[in-house]
PASEBA-1860 file (N, C-alpha, C; in nm, 3 decimals):
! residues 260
1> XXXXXXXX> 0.834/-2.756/-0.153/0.815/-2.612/-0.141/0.860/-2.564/-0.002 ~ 0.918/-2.430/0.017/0.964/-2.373/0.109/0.863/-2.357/0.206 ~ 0.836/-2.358/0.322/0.743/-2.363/0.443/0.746/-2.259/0.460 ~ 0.612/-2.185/0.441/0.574/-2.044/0.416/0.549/-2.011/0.601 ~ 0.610/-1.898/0.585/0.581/-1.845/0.761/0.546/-1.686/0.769 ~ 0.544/-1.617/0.654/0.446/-1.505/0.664/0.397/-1.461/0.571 ~ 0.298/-1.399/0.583/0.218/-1.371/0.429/0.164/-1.192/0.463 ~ 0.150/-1.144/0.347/0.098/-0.975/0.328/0.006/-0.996/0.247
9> XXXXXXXX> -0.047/-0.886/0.268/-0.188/-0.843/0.259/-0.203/-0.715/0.184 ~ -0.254/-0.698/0.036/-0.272/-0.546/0.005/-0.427/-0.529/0.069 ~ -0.476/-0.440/0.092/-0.577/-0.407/0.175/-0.691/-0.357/0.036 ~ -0.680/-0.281/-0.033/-0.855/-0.251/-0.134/-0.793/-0.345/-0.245 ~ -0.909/-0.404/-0.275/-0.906/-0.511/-0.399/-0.837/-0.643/-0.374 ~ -0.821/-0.619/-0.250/-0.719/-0.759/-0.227/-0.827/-0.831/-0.090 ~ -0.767/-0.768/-0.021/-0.866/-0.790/0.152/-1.033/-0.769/0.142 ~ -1.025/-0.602/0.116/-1.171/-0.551/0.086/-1.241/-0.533/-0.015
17> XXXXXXXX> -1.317/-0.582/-0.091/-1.373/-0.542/-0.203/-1.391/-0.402/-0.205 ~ -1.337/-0.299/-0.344/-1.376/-0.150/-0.372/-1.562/-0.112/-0.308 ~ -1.518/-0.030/-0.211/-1.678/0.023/-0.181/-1.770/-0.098/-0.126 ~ -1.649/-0.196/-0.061/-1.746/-0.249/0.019/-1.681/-0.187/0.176 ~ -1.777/-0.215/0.298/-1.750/-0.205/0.415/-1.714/-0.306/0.496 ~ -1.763/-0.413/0.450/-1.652/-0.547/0.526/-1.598/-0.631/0.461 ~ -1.498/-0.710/0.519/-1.421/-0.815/0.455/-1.531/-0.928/0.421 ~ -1.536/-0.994/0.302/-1.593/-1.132/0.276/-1.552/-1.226/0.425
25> XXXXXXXX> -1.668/-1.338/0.488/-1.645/-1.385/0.559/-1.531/-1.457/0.502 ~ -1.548/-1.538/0.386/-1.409/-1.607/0.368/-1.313/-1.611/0.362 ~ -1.251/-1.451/0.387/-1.169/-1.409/0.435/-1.106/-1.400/0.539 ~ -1.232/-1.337/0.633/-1.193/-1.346/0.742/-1.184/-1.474/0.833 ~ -1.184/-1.554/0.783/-1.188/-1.696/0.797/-1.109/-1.757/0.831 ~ -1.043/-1.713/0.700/-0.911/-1.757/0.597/-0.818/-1.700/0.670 ~ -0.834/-1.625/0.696/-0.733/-1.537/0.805/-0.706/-1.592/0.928 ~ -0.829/-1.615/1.031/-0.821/-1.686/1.136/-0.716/-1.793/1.128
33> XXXXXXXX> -0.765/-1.894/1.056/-0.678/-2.003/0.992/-0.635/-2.013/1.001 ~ -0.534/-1.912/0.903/-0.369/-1.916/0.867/-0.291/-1.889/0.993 ~ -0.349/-1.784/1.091/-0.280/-1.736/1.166/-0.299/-1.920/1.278 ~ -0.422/-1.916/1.298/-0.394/-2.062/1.373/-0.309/-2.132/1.304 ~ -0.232/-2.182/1.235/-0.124/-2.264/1.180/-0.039/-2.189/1.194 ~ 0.008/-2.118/1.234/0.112/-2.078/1.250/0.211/-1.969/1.174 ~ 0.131/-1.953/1.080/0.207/-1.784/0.982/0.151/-1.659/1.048 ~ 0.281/-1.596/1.035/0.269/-1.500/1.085/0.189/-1.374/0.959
41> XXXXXXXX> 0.089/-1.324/0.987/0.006/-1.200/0.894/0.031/-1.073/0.899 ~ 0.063/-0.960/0.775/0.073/-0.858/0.789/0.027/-0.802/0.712 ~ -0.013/-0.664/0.677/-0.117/-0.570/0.620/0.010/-0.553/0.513 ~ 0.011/-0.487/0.400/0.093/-0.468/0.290/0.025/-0.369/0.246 ~ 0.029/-0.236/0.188/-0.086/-0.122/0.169/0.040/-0.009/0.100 ~ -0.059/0.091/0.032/-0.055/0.166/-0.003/-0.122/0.289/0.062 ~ -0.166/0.283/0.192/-0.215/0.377/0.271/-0.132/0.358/0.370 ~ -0.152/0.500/0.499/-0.062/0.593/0.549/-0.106/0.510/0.702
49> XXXXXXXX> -0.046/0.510/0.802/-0.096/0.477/0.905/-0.191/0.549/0.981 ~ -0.237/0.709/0.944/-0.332/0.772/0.965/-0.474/0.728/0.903 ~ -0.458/0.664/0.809/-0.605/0.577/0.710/-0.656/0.466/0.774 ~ -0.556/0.367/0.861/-0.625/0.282/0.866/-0.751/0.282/0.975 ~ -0.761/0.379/1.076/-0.838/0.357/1.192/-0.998/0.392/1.108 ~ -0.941/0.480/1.002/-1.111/0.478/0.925/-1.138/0.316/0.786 ~ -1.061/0.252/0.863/-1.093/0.138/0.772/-1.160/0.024/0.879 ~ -1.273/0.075/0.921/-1.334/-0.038/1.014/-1.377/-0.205/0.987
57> XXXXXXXX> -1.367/-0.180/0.863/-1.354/-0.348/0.819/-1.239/-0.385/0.873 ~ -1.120/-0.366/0.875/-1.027/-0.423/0.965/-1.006/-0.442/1.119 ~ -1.166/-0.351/1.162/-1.190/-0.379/1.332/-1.176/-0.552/1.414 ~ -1.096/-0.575/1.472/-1.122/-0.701/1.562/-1.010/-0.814/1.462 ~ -0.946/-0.767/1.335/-0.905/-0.841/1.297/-0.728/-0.868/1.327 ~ -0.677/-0.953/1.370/-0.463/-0.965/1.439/-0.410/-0.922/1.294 ~ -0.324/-0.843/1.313/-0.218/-0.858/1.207/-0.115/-0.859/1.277 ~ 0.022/-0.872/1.244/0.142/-0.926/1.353/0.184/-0.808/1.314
65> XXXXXXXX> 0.195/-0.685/1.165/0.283/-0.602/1.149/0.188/-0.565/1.059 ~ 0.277/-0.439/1.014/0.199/-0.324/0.878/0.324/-0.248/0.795 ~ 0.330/-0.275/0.666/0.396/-0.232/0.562/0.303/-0.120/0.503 ~ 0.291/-0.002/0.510/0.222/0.133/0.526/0.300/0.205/0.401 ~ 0.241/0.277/0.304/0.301/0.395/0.222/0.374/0.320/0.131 ~ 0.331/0.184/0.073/0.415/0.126/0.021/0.530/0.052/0.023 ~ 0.521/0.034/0.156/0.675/0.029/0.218/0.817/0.093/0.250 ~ 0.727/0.226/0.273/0.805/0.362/0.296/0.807/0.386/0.466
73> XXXXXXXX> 0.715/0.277/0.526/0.691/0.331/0.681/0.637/0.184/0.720 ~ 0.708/0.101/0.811/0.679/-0.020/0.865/0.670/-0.103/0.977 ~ 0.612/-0.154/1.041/0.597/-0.164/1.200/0.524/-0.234/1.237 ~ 0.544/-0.363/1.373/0.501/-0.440/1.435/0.362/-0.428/1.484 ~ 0.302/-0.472/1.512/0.164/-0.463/1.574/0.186/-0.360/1.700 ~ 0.279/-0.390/1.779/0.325/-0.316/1.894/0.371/-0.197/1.885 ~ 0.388/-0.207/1.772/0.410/-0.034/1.765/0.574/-0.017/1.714 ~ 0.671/-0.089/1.699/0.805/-0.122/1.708/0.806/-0.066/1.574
81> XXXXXXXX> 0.891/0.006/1.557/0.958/0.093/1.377/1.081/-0.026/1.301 ~ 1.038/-0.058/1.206/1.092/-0.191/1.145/1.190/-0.082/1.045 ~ 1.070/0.025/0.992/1.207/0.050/0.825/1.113/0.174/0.794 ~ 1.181/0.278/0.725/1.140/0.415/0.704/1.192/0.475/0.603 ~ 1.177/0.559/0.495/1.232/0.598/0.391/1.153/0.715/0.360 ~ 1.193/0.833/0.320/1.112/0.940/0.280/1.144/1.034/0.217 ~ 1.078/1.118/0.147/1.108/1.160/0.004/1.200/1.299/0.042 ~ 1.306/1.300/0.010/1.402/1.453/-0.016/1.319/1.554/0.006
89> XXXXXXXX> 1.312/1.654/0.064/1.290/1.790/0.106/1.346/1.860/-0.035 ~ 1.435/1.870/-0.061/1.476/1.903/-0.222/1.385/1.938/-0.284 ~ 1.362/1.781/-0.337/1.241/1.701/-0.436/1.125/1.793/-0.397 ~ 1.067/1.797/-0.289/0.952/1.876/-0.284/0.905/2.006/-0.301 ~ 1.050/2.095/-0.281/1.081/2.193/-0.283/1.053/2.213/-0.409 ~ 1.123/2.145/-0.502/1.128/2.185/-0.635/0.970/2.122/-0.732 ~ 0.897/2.016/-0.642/0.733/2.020/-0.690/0.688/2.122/-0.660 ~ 0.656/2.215/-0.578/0.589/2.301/-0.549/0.506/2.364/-0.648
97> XXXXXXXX> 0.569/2.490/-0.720/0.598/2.561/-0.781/0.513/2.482/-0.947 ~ 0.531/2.361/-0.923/0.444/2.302/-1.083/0.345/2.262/-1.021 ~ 0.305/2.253/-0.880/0.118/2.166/-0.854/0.052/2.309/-0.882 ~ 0.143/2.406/-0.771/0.056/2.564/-0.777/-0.004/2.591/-0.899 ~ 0.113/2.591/-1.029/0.075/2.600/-1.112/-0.031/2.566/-1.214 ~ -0.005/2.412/-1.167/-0.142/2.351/-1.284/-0.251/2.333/-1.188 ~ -0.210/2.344/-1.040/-0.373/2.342/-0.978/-0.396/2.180/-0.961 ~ -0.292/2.126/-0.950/-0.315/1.971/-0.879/-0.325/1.914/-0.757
105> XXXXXXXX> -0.419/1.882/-0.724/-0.446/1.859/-0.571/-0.319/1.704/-0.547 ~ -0.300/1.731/-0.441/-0.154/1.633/-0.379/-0.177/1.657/-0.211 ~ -0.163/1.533/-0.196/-0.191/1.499/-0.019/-0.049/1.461/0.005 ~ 0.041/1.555/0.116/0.190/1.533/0.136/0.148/1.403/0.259 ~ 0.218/1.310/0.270/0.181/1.194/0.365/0.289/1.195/0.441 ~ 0.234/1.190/0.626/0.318/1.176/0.713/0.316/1.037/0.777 ~ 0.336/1.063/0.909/0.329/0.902/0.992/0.155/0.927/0.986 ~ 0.177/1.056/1.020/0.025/1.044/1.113/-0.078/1.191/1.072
113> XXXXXXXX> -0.030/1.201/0.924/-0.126/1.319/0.865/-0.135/1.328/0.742 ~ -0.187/1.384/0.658/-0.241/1.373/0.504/-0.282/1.519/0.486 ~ -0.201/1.624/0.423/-0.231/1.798/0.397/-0.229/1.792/0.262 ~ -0.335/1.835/0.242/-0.349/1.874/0.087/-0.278/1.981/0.024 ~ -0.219/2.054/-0.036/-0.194/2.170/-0.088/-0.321/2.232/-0.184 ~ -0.403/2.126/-0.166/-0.520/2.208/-0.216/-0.653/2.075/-0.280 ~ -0.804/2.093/-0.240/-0.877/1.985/-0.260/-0.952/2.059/-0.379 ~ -0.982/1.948/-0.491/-1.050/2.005/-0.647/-1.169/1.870/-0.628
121> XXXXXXXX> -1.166/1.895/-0.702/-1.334/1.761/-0.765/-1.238/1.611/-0.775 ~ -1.150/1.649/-0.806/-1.089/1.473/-0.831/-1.078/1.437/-0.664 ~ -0.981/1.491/-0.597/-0.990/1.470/-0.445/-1.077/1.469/-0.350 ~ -1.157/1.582/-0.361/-1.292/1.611/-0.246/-1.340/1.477/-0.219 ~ -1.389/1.364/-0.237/-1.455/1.256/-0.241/-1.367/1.209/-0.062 ~ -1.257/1.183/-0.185/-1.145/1.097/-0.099/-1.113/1.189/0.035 ~ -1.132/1.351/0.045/-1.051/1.378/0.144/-1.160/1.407/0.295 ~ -1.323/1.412/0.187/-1.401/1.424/0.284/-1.396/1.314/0.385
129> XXXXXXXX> -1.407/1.149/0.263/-1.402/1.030/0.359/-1.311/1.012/0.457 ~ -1.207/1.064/0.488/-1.043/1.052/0.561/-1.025/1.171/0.631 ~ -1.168/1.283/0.637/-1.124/1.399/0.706/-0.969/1.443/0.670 ~ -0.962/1.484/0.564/-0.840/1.560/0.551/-0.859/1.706/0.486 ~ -0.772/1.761/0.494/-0.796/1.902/0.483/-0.652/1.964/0.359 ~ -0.629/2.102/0.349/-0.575/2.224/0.272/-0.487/2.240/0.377 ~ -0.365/2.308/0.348/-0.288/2.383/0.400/-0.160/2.363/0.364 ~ -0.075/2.541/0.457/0.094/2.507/0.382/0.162/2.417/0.383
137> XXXXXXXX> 0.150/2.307/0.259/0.254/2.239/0.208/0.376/2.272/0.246 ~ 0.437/2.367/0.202/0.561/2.494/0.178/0.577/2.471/0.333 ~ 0.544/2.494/0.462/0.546/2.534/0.600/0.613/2.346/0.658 ~ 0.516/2.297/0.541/0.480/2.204/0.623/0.682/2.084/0.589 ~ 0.694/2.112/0.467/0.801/2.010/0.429/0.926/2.061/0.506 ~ 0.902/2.202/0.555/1.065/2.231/0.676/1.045/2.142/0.759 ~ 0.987/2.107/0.831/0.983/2.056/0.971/0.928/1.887/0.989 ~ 0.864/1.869/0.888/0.807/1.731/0.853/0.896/1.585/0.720
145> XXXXXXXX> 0.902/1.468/0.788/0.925/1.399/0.687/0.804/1.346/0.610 ~ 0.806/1.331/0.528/0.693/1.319/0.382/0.751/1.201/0.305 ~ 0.666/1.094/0.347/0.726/0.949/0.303/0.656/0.907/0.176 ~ 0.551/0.979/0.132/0.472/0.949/0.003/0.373/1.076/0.009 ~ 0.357/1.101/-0.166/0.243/1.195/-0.217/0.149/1.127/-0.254 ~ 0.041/1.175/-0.202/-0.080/1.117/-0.304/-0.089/1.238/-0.419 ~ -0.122/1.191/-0.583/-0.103/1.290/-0.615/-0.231/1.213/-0.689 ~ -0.342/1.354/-0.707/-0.445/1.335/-0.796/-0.429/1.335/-0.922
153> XXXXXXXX> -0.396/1.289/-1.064/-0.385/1.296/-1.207/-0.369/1.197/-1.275 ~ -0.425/1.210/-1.381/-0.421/1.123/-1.482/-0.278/1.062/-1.504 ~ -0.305/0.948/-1.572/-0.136/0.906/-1.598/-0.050/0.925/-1.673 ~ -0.107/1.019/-1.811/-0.078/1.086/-1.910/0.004/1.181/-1.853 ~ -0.030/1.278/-1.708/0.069/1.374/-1.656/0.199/1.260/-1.575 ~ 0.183/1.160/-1.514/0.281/1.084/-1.479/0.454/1.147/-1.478 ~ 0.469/1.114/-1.628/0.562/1.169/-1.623/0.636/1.307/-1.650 ~ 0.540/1.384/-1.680/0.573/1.549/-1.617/0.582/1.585/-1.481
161> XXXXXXXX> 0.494/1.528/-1.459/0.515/1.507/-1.227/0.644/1.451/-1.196 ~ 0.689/1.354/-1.298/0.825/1.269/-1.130/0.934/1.381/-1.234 ~ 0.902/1.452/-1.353/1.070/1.524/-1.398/1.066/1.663/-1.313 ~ 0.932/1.690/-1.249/0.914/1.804/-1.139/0.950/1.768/-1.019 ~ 0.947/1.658/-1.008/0.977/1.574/-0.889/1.103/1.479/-0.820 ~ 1.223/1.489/-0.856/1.349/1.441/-0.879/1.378/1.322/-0.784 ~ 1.437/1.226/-0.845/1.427/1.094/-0.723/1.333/0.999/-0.659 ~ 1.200/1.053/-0.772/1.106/1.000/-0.699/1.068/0.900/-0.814
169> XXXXXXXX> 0.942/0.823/-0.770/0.890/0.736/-0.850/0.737/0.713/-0.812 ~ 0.645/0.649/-0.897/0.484/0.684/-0.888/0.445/0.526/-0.926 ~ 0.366/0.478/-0.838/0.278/0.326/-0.887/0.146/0.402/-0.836 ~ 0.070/0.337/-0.895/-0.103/0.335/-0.916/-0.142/0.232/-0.882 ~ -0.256/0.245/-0.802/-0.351/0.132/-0.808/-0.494/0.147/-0.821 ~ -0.516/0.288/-0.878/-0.646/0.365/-0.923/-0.622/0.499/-1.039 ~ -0.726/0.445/-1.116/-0.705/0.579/-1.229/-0.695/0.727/-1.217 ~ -0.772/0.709/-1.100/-0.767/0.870/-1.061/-0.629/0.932/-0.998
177> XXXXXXXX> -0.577/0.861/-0.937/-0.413/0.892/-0.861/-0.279/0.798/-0.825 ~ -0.204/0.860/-0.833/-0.130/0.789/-0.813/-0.050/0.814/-0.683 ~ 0.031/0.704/-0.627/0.150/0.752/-0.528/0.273/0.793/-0.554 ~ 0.322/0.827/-0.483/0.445/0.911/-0.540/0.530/0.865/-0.399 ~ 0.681/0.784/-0.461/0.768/0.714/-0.370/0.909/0.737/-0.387 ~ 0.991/0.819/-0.283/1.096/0.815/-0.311/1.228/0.722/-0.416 ~ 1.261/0.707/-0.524/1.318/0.669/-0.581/1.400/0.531/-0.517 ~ 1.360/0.388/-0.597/1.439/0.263/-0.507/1.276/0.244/-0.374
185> XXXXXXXX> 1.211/0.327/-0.399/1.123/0.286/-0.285/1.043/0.142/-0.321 ~ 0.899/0.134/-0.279/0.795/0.000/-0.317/0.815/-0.077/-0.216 ~ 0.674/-0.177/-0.201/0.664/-0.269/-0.090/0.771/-0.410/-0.074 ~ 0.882/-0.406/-0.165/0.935/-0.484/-0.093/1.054/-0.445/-0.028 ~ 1.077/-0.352/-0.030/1.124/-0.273/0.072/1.103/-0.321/0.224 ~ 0.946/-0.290/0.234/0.906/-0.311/0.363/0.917/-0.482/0.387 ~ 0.863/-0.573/0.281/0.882/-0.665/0.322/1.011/-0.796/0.303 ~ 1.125/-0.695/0.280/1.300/-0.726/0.337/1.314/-0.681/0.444
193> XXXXXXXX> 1.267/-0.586/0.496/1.295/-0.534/0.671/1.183/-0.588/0.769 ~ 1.109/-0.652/0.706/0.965/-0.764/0.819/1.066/-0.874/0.794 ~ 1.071/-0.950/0.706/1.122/-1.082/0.696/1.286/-1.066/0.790 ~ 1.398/-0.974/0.790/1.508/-0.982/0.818/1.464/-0.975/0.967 ~ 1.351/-0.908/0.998/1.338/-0.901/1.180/1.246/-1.035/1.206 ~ 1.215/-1.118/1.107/1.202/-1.241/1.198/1.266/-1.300/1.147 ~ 1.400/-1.304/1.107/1.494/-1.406/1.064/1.405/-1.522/0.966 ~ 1.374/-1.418/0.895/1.275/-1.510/0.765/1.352/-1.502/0.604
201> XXXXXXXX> 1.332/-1.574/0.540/1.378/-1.548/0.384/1.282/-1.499/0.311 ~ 1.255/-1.411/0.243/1.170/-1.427/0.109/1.138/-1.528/0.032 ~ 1.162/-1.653/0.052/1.117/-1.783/0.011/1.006/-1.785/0.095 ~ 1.042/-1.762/0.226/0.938/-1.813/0.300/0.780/-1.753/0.330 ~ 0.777/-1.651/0.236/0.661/-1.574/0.222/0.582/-1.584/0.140 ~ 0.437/-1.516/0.137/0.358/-1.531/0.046/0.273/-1.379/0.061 ~ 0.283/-1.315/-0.143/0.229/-1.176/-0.081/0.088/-1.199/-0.204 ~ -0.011/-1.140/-0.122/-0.146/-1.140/-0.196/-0.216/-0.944/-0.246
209> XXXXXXXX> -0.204/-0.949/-0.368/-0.222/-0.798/-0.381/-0.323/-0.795/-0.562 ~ -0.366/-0.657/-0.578/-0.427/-0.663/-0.721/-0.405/-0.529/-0.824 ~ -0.342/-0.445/-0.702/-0.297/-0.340/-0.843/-0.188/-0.323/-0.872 ~ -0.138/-0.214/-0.977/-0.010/-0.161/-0.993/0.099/-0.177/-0.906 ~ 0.069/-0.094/-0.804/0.158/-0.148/-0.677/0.188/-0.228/-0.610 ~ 0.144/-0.311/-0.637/0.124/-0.441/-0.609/0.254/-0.562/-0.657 ~ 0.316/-0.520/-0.754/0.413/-0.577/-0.911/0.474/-0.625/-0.856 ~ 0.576/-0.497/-0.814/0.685/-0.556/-0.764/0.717/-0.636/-0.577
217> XXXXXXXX> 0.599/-0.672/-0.561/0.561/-0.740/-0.426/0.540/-0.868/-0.443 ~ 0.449/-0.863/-0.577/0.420/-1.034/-0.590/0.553/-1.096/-0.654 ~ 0.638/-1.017/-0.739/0.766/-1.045/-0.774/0.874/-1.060/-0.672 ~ 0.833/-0.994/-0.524/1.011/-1.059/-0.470/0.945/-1.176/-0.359 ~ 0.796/-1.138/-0.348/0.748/-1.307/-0.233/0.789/-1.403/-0.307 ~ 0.814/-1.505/-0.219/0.834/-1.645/-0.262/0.747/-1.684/-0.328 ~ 0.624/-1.653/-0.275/0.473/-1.704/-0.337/0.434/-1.571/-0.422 ~ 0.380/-1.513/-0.527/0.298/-1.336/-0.552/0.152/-1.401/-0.584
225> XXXXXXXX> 0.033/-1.396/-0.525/-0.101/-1.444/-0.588/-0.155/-1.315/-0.597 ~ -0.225/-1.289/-0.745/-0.261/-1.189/-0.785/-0.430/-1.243/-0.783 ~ -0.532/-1.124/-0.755/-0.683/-1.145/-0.713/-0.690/-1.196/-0.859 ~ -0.809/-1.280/-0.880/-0.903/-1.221/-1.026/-0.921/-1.133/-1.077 ~ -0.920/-1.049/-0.953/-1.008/-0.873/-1.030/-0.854/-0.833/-1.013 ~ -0.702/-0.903/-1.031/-0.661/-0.795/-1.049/-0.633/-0.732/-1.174 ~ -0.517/-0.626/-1.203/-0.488/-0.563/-1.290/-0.396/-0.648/-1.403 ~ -0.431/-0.663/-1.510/-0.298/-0.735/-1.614/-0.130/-0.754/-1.561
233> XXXXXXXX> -0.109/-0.620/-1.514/0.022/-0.657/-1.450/0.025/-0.703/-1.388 ~ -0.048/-0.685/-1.285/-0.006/-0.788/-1.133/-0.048/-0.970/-1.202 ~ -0.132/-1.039/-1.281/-0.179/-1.115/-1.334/-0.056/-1.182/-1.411 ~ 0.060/-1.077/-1.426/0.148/-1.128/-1.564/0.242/-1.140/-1.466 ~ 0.290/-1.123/-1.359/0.382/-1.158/-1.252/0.417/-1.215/-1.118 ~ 0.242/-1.283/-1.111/0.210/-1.342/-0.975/0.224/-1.501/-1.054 ~ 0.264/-1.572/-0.921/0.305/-1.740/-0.952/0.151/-1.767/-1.008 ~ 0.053/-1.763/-0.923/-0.060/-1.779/-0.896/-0.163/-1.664/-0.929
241> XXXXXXXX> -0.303/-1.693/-1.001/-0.394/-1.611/-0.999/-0.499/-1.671/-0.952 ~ -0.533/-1.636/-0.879/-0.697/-1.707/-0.792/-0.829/-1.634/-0.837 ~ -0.929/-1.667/-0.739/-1.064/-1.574/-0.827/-1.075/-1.477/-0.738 ~ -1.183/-1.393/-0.821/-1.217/-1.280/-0.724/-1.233/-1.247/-0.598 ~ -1.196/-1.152/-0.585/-1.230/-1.125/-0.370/-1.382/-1.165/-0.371 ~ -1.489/-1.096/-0.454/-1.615/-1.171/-0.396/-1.635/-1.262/-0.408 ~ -1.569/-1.362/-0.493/-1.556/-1.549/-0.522/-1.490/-1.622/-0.404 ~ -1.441/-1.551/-0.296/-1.363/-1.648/-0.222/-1.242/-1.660/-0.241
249> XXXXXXXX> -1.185/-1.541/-0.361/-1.037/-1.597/-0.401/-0.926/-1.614/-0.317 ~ -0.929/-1.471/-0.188/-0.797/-1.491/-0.122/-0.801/-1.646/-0.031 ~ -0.894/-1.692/0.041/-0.933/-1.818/0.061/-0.894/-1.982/-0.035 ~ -0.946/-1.947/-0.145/-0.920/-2.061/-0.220/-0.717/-2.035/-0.251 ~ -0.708/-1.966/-0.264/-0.531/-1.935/-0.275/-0.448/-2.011/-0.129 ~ -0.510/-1.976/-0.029/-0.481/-2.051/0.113/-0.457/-2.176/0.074 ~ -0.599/-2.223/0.053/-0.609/-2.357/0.036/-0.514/-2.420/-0.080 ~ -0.543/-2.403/-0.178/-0.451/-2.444/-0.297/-0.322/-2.447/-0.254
257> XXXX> -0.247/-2.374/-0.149/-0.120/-2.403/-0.122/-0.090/-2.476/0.007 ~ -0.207/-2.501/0.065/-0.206/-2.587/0.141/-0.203/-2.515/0.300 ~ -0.222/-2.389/0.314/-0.203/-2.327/0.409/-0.318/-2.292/0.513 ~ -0.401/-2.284/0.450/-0.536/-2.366/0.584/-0.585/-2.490/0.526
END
């Protein structure tokens, strides 16, 4: 087997258990570990780089880099801009006009902000926890790049949203919403522009994730280990399925490959 030298990380359902506040010790363990042997660790997510400082379970913990927005926005621990992609001004232009309409709450995502065009009962939860707020969308897409939507709806609207939405494309990793990614976007995106800046292969990786978004990540790592708790898809395309995050799974996956 190829000598694995970096591994990703989806962050809820993968790292953190849903609605918990810290990582399983065996995780964080597991983590220590790996990084003592010598792989290099990076965050893999579907959140914005404005989310993570309210994710204090990740307080005190190294990551070498962060694949952010799906792999729409990506970057070294140091701060260094690896790879960036973001959705047409067009495209948004021409959503407008159908959220107003049906009254769908949608969080436009920046480097470093999250504006609602408007908070309902499906969102409020989420926007209280993340301090985010309302305002012109419309004002906001002249002057701003917008690398992902969060868009609140069922999946039944799915695809009435991306034919309002041109070029774009939507993975889930919760029933209530989905993301919304420039067309050709997804995390391995981000992790072809981590691996090419350390002169790494995609052989030489290993990506650990459990939802929707997740698919096509465990499909281009060398290694894809999908949680227990994850979703059927990610389950039907990871090399490996381990047990649950509260079982110890991302841990026992280490081990089984020999990596702590």
């Amino acid at each position: 087997m190829t000598q694995i030298k970096a591994a990703f990380f989806d962050i809820d359902g993968t790292l953190l258990p849903f609605e918990a506040t810290h990582l399983p010790a065996s995780t964080v363990d597991a983590l220590a570990r790996l990084r003592k042997n010598g792989v290099k660790t990076f965050i893999a997510t579907g959140r914005p780089p404005v989310h993570l400082p309210y994710l204090h379970a990740l307080d005190g913990i190294p990551f070498d880099g962060y694949v952010t927005m799906n792999g729409q926005y990506c970057y070294l621990a140091d701060g260094e801009l690896l790879y960036t992609k973001y959705i047409p001004a067009a495209s948004l232009q021409t959503l407008l006009p159908y959220i107003e309409k049906e009254q769908l709450s949608v969080g436009f995502v920046g480097k470093d902000f999250c504006r609602f065009n408007l908070i309902n009962d499906l969102s409020r939860d989420f926007a209280k926890k993340l301090e985010l707020g309302a305002g012109d969308v419309a004002a906001l897409i002249q002057h701003e790049d917008i690398y992902q939507l969060s868009a609140f709806l069922p999946p039944e609207k799915e695809a009435e949203f991306l034919r309002r939405c041109p070029g774009c494309l939507a993975v889930r990793w919760e029933d209530d919403f989905c993301d919304i990614l420039p067309a050709g976007g997804g995390k391995p995106n981000g992790l072809a522009h981590t691996l090419a800046h350390l002169g790494l292969t995609r052989e030489q990786s290993i990506a650990f994730g459990d939802g929707g978004n997740d698919v096509t990540m465990l499909e281009y790592a060398g290694i894809g280990v999908a949680m227990g708790n994850a979703c059927d898809a990610a389950k039907a395309v990871a090399d490996y399925v381990t047990d649950d995050i509260t079982a110890d799974g991302l841990a026992k996956a280490l081990a089984h490959f020999g990596l702590i």
